[in-house]
DSSP file (Angstrom, degrees, kcal/mol; ACC not computed):
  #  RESIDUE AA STRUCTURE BP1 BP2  ACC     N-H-->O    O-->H-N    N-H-->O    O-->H-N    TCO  KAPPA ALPHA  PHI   PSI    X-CA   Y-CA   Z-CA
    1    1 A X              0   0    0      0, 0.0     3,-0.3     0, 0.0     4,-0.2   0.000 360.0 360.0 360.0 -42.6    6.9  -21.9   15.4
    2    2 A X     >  +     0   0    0      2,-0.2     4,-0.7     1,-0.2     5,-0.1   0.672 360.0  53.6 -67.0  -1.7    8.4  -18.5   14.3
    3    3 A X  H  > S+     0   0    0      1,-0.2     4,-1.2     2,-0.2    -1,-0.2   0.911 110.7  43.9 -89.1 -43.8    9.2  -19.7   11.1
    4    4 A X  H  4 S+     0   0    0     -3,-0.3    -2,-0.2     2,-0.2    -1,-0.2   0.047 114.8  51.8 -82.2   7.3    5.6  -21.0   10.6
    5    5 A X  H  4 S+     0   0    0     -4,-0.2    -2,-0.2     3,-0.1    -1,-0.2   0.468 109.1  54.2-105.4 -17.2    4.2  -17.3   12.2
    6    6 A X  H  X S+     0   0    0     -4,-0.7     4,-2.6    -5,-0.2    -2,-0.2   0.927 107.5  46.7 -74.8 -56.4    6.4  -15.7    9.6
    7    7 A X  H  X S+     0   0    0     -4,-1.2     4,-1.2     1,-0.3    -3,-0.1   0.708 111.9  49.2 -61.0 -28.6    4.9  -17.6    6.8
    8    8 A X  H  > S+     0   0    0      1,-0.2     4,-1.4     2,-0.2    -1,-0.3   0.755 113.9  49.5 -88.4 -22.7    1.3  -16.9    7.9
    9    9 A X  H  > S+     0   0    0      1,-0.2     4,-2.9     2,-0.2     5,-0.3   0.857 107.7  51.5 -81.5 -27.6    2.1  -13.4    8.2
   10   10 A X  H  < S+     0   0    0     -4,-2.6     4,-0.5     1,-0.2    -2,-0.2   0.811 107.9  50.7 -89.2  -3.4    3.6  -13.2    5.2
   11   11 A X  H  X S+     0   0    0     -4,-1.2     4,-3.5     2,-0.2     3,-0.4   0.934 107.7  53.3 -57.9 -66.3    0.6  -14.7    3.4
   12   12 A X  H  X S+     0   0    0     -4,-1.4     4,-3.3     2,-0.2    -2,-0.2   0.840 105.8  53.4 -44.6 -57.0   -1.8  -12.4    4.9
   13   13 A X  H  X S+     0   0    0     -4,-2.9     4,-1.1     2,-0.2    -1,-0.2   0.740 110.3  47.9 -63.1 -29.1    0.4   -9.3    3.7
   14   14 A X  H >> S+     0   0    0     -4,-0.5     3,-2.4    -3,-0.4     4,-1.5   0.943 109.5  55.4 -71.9 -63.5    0.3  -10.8   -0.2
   15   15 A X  H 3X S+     0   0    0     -4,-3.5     4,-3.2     1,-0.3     5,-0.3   0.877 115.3  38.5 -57.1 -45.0   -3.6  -11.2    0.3
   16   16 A X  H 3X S+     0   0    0     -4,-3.3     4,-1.7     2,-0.2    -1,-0.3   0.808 111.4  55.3 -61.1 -22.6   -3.8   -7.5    1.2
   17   17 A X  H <X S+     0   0    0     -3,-2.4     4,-1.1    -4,-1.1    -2,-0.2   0.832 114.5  36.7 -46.0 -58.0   -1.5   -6.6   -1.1
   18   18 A X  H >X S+     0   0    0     -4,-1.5     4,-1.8     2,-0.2     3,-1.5   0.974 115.0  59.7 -63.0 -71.3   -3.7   -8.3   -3.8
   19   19 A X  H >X S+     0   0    0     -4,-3.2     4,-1.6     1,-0.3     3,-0.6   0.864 110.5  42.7 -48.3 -64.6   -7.1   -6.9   -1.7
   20   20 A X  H 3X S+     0   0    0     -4,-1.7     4,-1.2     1,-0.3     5,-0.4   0.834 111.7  56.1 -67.0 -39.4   -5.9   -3.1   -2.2
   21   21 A X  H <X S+     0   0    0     -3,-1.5     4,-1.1    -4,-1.1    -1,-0.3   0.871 110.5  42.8 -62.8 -40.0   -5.0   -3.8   -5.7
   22   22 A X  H <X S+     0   0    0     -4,-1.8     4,-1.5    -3,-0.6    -2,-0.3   0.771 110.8  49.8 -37.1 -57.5   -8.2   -4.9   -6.5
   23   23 A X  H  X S+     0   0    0     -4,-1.6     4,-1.9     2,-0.2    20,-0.2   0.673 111.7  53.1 -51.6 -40.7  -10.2   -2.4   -4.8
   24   24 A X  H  X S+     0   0    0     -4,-1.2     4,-1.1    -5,-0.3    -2,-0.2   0.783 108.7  49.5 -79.2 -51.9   -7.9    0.4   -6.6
   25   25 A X  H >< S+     0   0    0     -4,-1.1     3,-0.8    -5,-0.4    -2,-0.2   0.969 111.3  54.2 -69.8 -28.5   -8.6   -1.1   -9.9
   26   26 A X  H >X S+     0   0    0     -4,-1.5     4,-0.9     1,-0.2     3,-0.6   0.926 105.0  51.0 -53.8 -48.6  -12.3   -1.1   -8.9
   27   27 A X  H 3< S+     0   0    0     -4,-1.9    -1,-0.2     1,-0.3    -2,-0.2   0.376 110.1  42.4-103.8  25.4  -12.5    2.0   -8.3
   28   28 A X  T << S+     0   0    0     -4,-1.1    -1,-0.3    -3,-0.8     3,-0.1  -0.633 112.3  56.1-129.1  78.6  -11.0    3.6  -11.3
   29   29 A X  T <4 S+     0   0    0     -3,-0.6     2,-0.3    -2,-0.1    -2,-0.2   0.040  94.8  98.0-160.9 -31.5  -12.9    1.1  -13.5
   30   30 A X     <  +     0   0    0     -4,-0.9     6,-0.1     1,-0.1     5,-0.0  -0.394  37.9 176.6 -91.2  98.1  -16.7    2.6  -11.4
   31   31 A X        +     0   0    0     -2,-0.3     2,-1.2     1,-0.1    -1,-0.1   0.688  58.9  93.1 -88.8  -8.0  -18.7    5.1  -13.1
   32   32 A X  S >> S-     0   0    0      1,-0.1     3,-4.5     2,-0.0     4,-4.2  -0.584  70.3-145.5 -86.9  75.1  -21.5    4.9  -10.2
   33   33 A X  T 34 S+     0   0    0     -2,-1.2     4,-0.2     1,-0.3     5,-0.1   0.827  96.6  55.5  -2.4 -67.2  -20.5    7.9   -7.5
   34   34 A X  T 34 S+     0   0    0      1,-0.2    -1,-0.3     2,-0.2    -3,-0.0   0.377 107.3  39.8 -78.0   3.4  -21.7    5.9   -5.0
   35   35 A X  T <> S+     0   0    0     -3,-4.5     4,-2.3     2,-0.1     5,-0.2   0.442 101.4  72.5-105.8 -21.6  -19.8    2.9   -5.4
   36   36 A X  T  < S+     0   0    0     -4,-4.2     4,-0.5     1,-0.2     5,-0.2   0.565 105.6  37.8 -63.8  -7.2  -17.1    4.8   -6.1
   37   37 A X  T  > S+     0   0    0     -4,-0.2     4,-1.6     3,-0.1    -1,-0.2   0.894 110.0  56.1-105.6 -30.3  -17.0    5.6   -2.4
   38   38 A X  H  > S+     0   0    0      2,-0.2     4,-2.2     1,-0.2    -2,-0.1   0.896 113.3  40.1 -79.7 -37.7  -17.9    2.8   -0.9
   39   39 A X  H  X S+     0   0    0     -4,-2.3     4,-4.3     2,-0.2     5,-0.2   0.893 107.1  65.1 -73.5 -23.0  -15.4    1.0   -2.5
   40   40 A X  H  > S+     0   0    0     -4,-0.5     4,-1.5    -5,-0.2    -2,-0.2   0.955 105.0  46.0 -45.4 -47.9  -13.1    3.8   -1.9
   41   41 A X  H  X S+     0   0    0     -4,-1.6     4,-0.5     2,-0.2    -2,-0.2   0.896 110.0  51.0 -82.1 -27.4  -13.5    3.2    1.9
   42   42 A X  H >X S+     0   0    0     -4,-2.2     4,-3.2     1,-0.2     3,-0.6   0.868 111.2  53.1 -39.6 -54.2  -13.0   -0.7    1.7
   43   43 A X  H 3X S+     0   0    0     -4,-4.3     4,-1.1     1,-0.2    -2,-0.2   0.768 108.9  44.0 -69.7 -29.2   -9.9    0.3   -0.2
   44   44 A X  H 3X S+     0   0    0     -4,-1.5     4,-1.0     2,-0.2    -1,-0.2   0.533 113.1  62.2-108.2 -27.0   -8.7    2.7    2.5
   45   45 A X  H <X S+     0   0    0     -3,-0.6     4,-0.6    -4,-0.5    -2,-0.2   0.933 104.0  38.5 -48.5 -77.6   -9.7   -0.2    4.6
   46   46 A X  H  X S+     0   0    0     -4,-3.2     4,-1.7     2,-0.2     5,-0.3   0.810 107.9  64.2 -68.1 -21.8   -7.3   -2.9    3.3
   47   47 A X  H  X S+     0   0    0     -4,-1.1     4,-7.0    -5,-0.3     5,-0.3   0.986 106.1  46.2 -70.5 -43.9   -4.6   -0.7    3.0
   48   48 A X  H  X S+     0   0    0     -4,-1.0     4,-0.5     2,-0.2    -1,-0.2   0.505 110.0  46.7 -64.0  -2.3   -4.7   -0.3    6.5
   49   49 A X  H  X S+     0   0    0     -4,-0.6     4,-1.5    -3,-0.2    -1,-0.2   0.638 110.2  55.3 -91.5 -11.6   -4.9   -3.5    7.4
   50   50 A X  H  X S+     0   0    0     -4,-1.7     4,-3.9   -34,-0.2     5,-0.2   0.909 112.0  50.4 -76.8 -42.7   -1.9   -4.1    4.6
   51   51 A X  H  X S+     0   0    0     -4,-7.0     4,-3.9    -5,-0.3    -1,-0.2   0.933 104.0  55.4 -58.7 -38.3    0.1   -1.3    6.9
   52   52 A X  H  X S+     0   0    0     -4,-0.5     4,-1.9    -5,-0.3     5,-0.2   0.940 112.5  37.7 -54.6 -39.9   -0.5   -3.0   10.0
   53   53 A X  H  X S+     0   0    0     -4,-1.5     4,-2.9     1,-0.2     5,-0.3   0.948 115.6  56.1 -88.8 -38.4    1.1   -6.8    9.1
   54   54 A X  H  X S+     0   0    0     -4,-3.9     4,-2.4     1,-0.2     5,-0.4   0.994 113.4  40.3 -54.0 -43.7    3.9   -5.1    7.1
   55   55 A X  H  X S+     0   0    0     -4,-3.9     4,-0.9    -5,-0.2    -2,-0.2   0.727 118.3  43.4 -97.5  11.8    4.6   -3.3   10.3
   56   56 A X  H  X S+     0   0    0     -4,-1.9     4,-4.4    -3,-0.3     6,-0.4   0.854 117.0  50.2 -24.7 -74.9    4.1   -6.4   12.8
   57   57 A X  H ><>S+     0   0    0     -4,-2.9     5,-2.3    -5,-0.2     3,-1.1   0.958 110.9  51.1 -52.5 -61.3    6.1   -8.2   10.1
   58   58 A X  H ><5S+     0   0    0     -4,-2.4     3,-0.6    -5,-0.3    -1,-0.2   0.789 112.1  47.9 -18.1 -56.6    8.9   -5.1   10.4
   59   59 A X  H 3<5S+     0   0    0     -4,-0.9    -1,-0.3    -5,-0.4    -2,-0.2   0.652 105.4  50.7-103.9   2.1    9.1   -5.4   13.8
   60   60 A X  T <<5S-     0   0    0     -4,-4.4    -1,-0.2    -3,-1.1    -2,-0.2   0.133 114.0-115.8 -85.9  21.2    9.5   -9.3   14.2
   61   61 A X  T < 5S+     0   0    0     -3,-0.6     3,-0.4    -5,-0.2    -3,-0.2   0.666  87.1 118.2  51.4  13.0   12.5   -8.8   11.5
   62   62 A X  S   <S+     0   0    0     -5,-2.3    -4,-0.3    -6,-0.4    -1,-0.1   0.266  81.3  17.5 -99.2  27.9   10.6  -10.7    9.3
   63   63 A X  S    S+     0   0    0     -6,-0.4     2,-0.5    -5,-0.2    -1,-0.2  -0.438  81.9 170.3 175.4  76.4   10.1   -8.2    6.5
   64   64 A X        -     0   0    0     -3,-0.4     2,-0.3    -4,-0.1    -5,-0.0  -0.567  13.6-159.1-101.1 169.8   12.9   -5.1    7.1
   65   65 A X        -     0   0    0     -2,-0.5     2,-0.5    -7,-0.1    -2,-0.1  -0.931  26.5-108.3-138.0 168.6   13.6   -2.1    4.4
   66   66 A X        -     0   0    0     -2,-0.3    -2,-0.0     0, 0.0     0, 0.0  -0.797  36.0-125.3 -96.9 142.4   16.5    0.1    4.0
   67   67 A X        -     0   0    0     -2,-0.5     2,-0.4     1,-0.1     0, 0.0  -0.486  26.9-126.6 -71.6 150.0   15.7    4.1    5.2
   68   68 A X        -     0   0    0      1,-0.1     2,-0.2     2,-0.0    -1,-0.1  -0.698  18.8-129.4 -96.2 156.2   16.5    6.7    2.7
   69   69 A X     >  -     0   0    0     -2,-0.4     4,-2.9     1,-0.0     5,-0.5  -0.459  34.7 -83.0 -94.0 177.0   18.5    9.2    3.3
   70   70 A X  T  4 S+     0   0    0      2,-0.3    -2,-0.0     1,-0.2    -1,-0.0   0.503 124.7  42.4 -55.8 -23.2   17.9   12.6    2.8
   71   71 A X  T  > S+     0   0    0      3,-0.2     4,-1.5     2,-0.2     5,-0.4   0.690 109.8  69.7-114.0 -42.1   18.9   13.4   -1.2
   72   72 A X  H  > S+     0   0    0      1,-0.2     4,-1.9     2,-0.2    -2,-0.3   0.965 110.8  26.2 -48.2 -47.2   16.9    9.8   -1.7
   73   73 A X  H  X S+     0   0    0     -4,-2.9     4,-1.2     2,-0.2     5,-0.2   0.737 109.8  66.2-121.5   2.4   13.5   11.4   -0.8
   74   74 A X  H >> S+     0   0    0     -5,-0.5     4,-2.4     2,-0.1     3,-1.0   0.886 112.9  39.5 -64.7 -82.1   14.3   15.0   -1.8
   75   75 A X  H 3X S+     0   0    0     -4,-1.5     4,-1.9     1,-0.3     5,-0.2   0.866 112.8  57.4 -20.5 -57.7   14.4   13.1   -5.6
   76   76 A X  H 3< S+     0   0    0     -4,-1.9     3,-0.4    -5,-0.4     4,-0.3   0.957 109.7  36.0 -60.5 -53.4   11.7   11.3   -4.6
   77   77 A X  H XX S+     0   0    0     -4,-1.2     4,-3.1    -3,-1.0     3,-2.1   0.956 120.4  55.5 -66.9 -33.5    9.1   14.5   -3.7
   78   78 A X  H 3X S+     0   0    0     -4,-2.4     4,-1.0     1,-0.3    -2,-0.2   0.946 107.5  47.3 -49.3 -35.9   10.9   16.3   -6.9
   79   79 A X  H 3< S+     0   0    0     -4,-1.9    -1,-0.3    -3,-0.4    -2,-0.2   0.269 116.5  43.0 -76.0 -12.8    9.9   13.3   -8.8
   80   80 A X  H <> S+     0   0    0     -3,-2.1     4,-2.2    -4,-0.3     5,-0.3   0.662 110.7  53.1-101.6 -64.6    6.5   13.6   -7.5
   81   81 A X  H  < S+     0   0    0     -4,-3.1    -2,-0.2    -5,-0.3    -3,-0.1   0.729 109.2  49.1 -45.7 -29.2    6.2   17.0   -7.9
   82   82 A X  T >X S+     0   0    0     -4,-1.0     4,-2.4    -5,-0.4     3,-0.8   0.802 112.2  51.7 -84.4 -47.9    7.3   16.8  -11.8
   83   83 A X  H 3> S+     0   0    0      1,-0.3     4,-0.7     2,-0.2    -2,-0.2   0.952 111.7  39.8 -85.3 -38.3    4.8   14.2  -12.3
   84   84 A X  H 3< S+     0   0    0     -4,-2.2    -1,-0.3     2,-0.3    -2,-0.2   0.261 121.2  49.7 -92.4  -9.2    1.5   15.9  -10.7
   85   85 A X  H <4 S+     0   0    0     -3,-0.8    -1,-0.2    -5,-0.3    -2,-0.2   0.695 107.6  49.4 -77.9 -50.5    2.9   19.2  -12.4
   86   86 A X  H >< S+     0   0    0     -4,-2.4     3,-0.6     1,-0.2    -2,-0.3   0.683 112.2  54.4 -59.3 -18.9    3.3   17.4  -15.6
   87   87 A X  T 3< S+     0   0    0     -4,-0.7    -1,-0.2    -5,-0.1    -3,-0.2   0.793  97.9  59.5 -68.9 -56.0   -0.7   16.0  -14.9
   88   88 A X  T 3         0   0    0      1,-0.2    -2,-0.2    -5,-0.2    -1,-0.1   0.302 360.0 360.0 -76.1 -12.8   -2.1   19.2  -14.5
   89   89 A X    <         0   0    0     -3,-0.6    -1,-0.2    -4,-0.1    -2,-0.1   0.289 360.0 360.0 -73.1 360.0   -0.8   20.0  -18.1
């Protein structure tokens, strides 16, 4: 049975995956204010529902990640920080 609860979970997590990708491309494709919001909150929707079964999945072991360390996501905000500077240009 866990093997077949894994699989359904892990279904679920592609189809939100997909749902949020969708929704994101909608709404930088929307020239209508007000559909840009609505879908905005549907999208804000399925991402939370995408966070919940990854961390379900996370804590049945059925979907682990490795932690960064410390010099991993210091690069990572520099890398952020460079691109959203670089944006702004």
């Amino acid at each position: 049975m866990p093997q077949k609860d894994k699989s359904i979970a892990s279904e679920c997590l592609l189809h939100q995956k997909y749902l949020a990708d969708s929704y994101t491309g909608m709404a930088r494709e929307t020239a209508c204010d007000a559909l840009f919001t609505d879908v905005l909150k549907i999208c804000q929707e399925e991402l939370q529902a995408n966070h919940q079964i990854f961390n379900f999945m996370n804590q049945q072991g059925w979907y682990q990640v490795q932690n960064a360390d410390q010099n991993q996501i210091t690069q990572a905000q520099s890398q952020i920080q460079q691109m959203q500077s670089q944006s702004m240009q």
